[in-house]
VOMAR-864189 format. One line per 3 residues: number of its first residue (from 0); their letters; for each residue z negated, x, y negated of N, C-alpha, C. Coordinates in pm, whole numbers, plus 50000, padded with zeros to 5 digits. Atoms other than C-alpha are relative to their C-alpha. Layout:
residues N
NUM	a	Z:X:Y:Z:X:Y:Z:X:Y  ... $
//
This chain:
residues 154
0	xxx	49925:49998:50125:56169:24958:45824:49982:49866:49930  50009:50097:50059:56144:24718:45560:50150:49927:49959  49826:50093:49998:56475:24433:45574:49937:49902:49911 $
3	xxx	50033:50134:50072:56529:24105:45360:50105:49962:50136  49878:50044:49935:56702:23890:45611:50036:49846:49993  49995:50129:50064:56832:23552:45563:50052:49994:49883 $
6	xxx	50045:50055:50134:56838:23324:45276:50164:50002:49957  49816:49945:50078:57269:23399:45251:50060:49842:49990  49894:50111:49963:57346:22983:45276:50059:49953:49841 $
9	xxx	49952:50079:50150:57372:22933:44885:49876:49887:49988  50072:50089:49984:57122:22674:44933:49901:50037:49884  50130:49954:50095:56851:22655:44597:49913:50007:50132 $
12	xxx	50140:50006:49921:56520:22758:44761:50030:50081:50112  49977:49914:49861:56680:22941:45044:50046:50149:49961  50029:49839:50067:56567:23309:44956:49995:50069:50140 $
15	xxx	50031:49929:49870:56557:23608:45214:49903:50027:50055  50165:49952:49997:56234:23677:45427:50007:50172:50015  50034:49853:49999:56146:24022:45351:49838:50071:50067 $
18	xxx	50070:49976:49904:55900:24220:45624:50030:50095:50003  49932:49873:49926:55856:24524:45775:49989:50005:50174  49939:50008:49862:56071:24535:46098:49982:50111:50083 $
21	xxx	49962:49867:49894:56043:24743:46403:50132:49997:50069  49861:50046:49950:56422:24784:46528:49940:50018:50181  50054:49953:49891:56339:24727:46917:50163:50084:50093 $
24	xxx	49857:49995:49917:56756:24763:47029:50098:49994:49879  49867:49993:50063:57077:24831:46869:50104:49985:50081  49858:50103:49910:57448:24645:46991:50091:50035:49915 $
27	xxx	49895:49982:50140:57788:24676:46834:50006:49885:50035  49995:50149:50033:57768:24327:46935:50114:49953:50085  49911:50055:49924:58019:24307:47186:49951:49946:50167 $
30	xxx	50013:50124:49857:58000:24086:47487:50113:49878:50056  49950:50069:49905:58115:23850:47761:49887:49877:49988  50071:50098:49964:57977:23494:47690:49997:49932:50176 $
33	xxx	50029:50095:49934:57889:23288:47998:49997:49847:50026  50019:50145:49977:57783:22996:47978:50113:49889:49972  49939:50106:49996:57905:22640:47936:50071:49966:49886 $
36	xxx	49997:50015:50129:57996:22663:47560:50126:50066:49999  49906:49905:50021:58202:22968:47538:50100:50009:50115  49996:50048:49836:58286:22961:47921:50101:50147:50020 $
39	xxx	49959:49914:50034:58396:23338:47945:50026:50108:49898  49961:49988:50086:58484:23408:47603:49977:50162:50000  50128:49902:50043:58449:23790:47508:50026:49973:49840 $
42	xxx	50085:50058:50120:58269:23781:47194:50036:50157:49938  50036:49874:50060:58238:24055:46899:49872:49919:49844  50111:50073:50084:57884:23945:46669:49998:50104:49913 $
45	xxx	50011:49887:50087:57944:24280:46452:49862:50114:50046  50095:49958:49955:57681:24507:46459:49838:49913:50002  50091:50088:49949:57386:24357:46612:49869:50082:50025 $
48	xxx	50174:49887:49971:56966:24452:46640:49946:49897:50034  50081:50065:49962:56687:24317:46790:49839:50027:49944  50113:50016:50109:56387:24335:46534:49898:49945:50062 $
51	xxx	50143:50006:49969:56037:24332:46610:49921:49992:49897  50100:50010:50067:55766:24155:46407:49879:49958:50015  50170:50070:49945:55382:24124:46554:50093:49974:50135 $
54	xxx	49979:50039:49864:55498:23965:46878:50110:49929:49998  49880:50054:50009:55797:23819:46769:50135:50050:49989  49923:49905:49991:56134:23944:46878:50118:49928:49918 $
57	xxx	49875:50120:50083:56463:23803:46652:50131:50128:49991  49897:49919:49972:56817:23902:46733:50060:49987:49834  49870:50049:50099:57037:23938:46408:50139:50058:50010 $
60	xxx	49849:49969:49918:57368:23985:46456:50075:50017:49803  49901:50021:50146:57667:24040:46107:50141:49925:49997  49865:50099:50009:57928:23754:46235:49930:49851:50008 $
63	xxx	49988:50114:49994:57871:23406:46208:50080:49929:50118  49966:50098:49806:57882:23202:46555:49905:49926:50012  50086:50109:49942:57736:22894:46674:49897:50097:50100 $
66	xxx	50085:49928:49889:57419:23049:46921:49985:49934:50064  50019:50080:49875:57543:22901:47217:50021:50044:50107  49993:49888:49880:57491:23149:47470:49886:50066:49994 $
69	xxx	50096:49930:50003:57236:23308:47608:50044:50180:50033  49953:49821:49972:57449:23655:47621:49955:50044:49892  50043:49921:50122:57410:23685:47254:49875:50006:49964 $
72	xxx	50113:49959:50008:57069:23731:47285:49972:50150:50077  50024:49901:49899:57093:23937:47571:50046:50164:49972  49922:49843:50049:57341:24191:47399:49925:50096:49920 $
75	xxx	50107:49950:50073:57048:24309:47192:49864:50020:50050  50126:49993:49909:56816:24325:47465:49863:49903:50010  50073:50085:49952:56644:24010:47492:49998:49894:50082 $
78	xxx	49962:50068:49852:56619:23803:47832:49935:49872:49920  50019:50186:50113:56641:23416:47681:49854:49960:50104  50062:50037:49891:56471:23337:48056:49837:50031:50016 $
81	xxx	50120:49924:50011:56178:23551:47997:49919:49949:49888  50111:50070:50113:56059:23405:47649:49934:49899:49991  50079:50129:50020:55799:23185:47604:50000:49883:49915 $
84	xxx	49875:50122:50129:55984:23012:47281:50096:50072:49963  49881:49956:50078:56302:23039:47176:50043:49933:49910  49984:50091:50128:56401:22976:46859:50159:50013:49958 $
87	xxx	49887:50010:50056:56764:22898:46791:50070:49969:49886  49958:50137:50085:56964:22775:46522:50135:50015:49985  49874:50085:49989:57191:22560:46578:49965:49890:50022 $
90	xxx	49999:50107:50029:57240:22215:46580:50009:49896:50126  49950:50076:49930:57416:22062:46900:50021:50134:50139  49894:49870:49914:57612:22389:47048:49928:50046:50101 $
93	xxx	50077:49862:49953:57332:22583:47175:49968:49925:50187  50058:50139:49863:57202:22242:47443:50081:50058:50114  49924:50002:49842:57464:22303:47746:49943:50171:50076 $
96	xxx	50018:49882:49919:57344:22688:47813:49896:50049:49962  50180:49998:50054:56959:22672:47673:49932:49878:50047  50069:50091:49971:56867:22350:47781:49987:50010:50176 $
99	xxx	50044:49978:49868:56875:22445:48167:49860:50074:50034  50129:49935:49929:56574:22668:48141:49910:49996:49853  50092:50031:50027:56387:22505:47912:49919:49847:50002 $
102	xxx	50075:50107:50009:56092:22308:47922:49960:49900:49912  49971:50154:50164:56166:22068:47566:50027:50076:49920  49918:49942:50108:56344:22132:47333:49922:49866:49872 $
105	xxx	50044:50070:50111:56225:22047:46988:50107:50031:49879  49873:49998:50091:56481:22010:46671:49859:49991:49837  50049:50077:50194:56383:22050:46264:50108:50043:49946 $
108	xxx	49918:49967:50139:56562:22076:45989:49945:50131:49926  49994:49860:50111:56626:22396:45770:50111:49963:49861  49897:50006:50150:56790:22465:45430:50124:50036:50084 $
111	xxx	49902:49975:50030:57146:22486:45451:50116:49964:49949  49912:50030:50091:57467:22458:45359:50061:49830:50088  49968:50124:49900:57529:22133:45613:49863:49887:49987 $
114	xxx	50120:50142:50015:57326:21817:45548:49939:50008:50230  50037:50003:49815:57093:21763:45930:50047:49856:49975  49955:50124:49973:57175:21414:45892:50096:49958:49934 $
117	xxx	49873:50052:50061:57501:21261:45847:49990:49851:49877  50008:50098:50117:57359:20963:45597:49969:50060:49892  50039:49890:50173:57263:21247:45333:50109:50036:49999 $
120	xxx	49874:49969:50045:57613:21324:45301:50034:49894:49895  49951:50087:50094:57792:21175:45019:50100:49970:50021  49855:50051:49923:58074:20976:45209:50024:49868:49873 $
123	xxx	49973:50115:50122:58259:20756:44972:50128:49933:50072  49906:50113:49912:58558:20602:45228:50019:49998:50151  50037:49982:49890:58408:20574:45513:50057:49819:50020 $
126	xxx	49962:50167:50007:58504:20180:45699:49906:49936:49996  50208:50081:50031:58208:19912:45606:50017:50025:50136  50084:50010:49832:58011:19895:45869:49935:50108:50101 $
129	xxx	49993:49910:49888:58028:20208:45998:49864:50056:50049  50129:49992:49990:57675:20289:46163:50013:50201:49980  49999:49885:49988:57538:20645:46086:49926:50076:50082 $
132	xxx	50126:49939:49873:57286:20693:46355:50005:49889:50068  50031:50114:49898:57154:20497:46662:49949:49903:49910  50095:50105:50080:57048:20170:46522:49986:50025:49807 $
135	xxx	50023:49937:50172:57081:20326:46117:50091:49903:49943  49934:50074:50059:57188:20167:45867:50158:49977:49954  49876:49996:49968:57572:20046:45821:50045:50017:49845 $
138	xxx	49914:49952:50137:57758:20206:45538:50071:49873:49907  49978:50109:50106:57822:19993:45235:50154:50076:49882  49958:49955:50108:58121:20030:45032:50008:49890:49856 $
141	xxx	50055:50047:50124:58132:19935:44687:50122:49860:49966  49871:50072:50028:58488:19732:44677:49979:49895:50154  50031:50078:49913:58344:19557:45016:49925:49879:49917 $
144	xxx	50078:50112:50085:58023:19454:44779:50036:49892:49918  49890:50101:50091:58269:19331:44520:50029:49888:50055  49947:50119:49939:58493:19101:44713:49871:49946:50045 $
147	xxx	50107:50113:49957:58161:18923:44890:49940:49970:49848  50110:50016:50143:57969:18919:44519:50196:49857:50004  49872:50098:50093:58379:18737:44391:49979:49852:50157 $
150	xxx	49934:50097:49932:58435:18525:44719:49857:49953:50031  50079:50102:49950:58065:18364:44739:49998:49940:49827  49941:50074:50165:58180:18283:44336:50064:49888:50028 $
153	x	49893:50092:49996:58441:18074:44473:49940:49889:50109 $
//
């Protein structure tokens, strides 16, 4: 069948990819997380499929949840353990119950509605100094600049 899927963050530039899908599994999306994240939880992801394109399998689910479990893959019939890449997205969440059985984990950036790095935010009273990454540069405010610009006047 032909789906648009994606593309819902508001984000300019972030449009849906449209394909034609093979459905491989259908879920109402209910489950029993596991892992270290959820640690039991049961779950409901709405109705849920597991889409087939060329050799690539992709769960989509109709609730909004961090993907930090490898159940909610599973509830749609795909074994996390078994794939040769997995592609998540998420940010932080996913690490405590995906990072045991894999062999590196790699991170990028996507469009959305969340800056990936906390210095592209537009923080305006944050305390000087405050570092925004390892070693990054230390936040400047503007009424800090002031007073040093007046008190090397004096």
């Amino acid at each position: 069948m032909t789906l648009a899927i994606g593309g819902q963050s508001g984000v300019p530039g972030d449009a849906p990819f449209e394909a034609e899908f093979t459905v491989e599994a259908l879920s109402d999306g209910e489950f029993t997380a596991h892992g270290p994240y959820y640690r039991g939880k049961k779950m409901s992801m709405g109705p849920s499929a597991c889409l087939r394109l060329g050799d690539l399998k992709i769960a989509v689910v109709s609730a909004k949840a961090q993907m930090a479990d490898r159940a909610m893959f599973r509830q749609v019939g795909i074994a996390p353990e078994e794939e040769p890449i997995l592609i998540v997205k998420s940010s932080v969440h996913f690490r405590a119950d995906f990072e045991p059985i894999a062999a590196a984990l790699l991170t990028c950036a996507a469009p959305g509605p969340m800056a990936v790095d906390p210095k592209d935010l537009p923080w305006e009273r944050l305390r000087h100094g405050l570092r925004m990454g390892a070693m990054g540069p230390a936040f400047q405010t503007q009424d800090h600049d002031t007073k040093e610009t007046a008190d090397a006047g004096h």
